[in-house]
C-alpha positions as CSV (number, residue, x, y, z in Angstrom):
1,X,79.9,110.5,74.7
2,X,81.8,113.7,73.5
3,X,83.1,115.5,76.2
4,X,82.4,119.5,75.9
5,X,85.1,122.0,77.0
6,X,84.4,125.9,78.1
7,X,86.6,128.1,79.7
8,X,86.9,128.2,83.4
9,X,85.0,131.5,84.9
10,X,87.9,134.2,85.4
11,X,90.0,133.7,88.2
12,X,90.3,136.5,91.1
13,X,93.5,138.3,90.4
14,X,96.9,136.6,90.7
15,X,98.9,137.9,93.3
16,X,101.7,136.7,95.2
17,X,101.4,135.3,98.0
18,X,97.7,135.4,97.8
19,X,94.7,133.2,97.3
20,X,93.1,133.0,93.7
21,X,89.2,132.1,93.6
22,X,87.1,130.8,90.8
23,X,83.6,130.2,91.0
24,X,82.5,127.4,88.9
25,X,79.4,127.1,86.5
26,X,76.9,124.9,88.1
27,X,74.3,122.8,86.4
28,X,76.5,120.6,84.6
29,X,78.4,117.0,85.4
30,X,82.2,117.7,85.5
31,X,85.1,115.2,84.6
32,X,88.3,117.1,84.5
33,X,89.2,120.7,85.8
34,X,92.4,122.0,84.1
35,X,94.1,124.9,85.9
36,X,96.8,126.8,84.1
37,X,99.2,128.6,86.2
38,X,102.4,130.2,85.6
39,X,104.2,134.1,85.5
40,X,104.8,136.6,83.1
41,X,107.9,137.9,84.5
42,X,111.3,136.0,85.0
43,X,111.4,133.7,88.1
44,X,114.4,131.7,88.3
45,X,113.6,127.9,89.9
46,X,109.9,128.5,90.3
47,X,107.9,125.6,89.2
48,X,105.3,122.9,90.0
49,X,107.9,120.4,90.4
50,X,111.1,122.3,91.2
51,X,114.5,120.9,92.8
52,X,113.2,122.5,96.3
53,X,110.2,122.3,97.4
54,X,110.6,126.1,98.5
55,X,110.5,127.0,94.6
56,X,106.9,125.6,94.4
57,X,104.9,128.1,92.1
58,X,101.8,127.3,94.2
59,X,100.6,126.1,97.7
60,X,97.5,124.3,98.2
61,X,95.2,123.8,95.8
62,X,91.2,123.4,96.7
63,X,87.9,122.5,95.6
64,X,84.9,123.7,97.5
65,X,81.2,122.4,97.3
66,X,78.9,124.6,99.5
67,X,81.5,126.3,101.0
68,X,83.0,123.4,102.1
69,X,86.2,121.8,101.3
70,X,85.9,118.4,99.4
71,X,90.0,118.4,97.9
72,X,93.0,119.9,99.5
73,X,96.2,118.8,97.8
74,X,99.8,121.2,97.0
75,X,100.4,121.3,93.8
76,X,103.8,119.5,93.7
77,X,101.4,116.9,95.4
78,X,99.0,117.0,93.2
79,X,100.8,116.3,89.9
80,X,103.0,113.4,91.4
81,X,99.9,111.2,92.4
82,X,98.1,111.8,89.2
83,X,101.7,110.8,87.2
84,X,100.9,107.4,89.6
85,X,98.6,107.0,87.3
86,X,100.8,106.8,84.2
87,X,103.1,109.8,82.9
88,X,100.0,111.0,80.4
89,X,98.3,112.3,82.8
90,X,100.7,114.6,84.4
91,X,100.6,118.8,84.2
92,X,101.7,120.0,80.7
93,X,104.3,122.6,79.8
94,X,102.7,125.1,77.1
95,X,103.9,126.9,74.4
96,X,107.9,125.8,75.0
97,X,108.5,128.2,77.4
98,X,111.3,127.4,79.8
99,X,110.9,127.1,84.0
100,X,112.3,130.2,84.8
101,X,111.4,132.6,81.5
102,X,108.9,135.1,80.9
103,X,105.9,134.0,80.2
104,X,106.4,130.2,81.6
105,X,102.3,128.3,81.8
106,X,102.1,124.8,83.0
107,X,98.5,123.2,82.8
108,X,97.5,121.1,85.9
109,X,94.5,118.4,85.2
110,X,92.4,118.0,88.8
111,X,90.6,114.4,87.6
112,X,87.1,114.0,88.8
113,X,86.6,111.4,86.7
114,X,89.1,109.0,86.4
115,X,90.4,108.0,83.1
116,X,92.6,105.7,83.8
117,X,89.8,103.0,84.9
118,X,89.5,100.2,82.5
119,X,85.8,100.2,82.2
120,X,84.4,103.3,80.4
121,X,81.8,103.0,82.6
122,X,83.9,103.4,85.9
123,X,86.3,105.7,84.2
124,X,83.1,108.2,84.1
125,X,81.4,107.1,86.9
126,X,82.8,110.1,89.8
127,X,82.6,112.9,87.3
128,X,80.6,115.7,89.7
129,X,77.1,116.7,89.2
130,X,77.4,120.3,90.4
131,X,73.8,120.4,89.9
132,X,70.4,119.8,92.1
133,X,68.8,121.5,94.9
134,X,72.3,120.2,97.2
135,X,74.5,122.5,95.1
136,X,74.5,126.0,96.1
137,X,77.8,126.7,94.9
138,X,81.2,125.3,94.0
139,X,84.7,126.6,93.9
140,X,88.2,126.3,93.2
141,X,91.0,127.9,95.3
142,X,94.7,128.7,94.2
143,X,97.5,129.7,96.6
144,X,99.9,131.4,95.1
145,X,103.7,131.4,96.7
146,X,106.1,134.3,96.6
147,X,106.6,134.6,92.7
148,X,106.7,137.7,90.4
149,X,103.7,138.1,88.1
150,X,101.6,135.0,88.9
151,X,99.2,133.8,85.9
152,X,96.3,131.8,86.5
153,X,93.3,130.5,83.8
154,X,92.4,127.2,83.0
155,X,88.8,125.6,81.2
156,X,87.1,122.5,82.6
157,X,85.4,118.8,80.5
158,X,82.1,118.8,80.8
159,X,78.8,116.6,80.1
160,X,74.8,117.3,81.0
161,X,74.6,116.8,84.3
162,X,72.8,113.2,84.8
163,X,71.6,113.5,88.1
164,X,72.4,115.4,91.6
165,X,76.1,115.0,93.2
166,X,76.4,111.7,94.9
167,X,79.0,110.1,96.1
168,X,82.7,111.3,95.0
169,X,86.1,111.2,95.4
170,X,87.5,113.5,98.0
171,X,91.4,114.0,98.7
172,X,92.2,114.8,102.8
173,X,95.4,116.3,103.5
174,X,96.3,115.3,106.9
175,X,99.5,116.0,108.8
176,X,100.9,114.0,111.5
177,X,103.5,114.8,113.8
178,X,106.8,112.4,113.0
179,X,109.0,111.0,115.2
180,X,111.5,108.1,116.3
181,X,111.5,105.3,114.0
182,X,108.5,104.3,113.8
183,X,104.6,105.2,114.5
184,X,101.2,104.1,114.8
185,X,98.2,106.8,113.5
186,X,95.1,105.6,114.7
187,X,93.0,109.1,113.5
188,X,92.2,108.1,110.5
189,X,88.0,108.8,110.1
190,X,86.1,105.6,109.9
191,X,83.8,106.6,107.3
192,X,83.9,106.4,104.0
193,X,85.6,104.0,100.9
194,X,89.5,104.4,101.1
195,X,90.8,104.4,97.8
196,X,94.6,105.2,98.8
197,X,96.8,107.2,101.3
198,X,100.2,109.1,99.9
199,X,102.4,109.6,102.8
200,X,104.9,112.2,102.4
201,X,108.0,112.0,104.9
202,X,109.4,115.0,106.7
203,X,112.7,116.2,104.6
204,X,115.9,113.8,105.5
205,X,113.4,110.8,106.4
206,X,111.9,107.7,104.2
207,X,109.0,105.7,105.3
208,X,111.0,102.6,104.5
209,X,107.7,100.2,105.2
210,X,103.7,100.2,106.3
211,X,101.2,98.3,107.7
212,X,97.3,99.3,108.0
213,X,94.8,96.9,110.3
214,X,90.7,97.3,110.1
215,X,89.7,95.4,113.0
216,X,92.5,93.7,114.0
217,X,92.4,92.1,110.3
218,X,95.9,93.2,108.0
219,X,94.3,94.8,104.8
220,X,98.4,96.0,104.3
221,X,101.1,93.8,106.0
222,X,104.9,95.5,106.3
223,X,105.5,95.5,102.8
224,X,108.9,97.5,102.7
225,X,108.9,100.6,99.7
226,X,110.7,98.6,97.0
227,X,108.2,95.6,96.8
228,X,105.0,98.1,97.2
229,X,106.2,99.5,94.1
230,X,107.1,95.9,92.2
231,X,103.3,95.4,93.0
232,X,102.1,98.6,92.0
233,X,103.9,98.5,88.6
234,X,102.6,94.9,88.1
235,X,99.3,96.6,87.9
236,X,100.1,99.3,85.1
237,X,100.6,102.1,87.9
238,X,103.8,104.2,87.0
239,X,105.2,104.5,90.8
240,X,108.4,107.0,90.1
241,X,109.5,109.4,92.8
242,X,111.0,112.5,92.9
243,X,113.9,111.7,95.0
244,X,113.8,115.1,96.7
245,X,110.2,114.2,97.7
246,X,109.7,110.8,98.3
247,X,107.0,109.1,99.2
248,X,105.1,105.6,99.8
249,X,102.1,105.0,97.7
250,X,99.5,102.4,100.0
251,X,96.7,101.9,96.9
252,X,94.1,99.8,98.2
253,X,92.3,99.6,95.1
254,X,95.2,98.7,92.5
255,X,92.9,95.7,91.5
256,X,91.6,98.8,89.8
257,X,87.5,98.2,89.9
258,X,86.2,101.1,92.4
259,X,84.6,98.4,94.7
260,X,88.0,97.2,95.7
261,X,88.2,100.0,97.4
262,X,88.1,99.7,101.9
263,X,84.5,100.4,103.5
264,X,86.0,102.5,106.8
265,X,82.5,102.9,107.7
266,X,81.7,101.5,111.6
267,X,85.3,100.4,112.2
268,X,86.3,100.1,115.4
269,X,89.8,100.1,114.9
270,X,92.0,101.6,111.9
271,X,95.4,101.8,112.7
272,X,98.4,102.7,110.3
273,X,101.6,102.0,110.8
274,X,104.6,103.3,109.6
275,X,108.4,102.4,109.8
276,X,111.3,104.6,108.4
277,X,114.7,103.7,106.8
278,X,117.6,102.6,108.7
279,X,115.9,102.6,111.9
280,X,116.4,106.7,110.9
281,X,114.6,108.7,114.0
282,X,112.2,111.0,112.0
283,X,111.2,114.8,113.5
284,X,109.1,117.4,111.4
285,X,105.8,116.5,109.5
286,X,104.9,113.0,107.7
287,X,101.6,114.1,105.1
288,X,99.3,112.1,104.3
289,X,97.2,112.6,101.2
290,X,94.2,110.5,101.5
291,X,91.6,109.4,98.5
292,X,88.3,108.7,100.1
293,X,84.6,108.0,98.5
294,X,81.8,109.2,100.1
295,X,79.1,111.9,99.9
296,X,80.5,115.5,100.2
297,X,81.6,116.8,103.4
């Protein structure tokens, strides 16, 4: 099936330092949202990926259904879990315009579906309906930093909507107080297929190893950083960090069919455990970017 591609509604003005808003077109089954964003006037370090994470062009980035929030991810976030996927489908520099120029655009894909599946069928399978009597509305929020000019557009792939929005793929942003060297989370909700969880360590830390239990059974022993990612590249994934934002990628459905995903749903315990490097006693924020299933909040 051809995808179709439109152009995203207009955007709320750019500002800095402000929230952008774009209400999307419903009625139709959507598989990839592509958000441009950028300046038109000199910026010097300011980019998606920059050198410090205080040069970030934008904050958060979210998708609303009804109001309510069904993705909340940064966008330095955002781009480095989707380039797990394989380098191909990271944000795009356009037109050959430096980081730092005039007139600088980077285009960010947000995956509904997901591409990267190795059956077609899969690969299409979470695109949202944002159609049927459940969808009042649906929208996509940009916070932009403290940048000069701020740019924002962007166009969406589409199909005919094939029914009303199910089940889909939802990305929680929790943070978690860090400290000493090491800690066990136990807040995780138990609802839900867990597809991954991205944990972020506070700046001068490194989540050196992690462990996660579903009723008392070991779904993720102590596997230390280094031989998570030997496994993870062993099935196609492309597990690079960015040194000055490292982070440990627990994929619980590498195996890559969507049913190898974790069923949270009426666990009585859920417990995940972290250990940072060198016995390194950790302060600040560990992040945790979660990838969960389920109908819409």
């Amino acid at each position: 099936m051809t995808l179709r591609k439109k152009l995203l509604p207009t955007f709320s003005k750019a500002v800095s330092g402000q929230t952008a808003t774009c209400n999307l077109d419903l009625g139709k089954k959507y598989h990839i949202i592509w958000v441009t964003i950028g300046y038109d006037a000199t910026n010097t370090g300011k980019d998606l990926e920059p050198a410090s994470a205080a040069n970030d062009i934008v904050g958060e980035i979210r998708l609303l259904v009804n109001g309510k929030v069904q993705r909340r991810i940064r966008g330095r976030e955002l781009n480095l879990i989707n380039k797990l996927n394989g380098t191909q489908y990271a944000a795009t520099v356009l037109g050959g315009v430096a980081m730092g120029v005039s007139g600088y655009k980077i285009a960010v894909p947000i995956f509904l579906s997901e591409p990267w599946r190795k059956s077609n069928a899969e690969a299409a399978l979470m695109g949202w309906n944002l159609a049927g009597p459940t969808v009042g509305s649906a929208s996509i929020e940009v916070d932009f930093n403290t940048i000069d000019t701020p740019y924002i557009s962007g166009w969406y792939e589409w199909s005919p909507a094939d029914g009303g929005l199910g089940a889909i793929t939802k990305w929680i942003r929790m943070t978690f107080g860090a400290s000493g060297t090491q800690q066990d989370f136990n807040t995780l909700d138990k609802r839900d297929y867990y597809h991954s969880i991205h944990l972020f360590p506070p700046t001068g830390s490194f989540v050196q190893n992690v462990q996660l239990t579903a009723d008392g059974v070991i779904v993720h022993d102590l596997i230390s950083y280094a031989d998570n990612q030997a496994m993870l590249k062993n099935r196609d994934m492309n597990p690079v960090n960015d040194l000055s934002y490292p982070r440990y990628d627990l994929v619980l459905d590498q195996d890559d069919p969507l049913n190898g995903a974790l069923l949270a749903q009426g666990l009585q315990e859920f417990t995940l455990s972290v250990r940072y490097a060198g016995g390194t006693t950790a302060s600040g924020n560990l992040v945790a970017i979660i990838q969960r299933s389920g109908p819409p909040e």
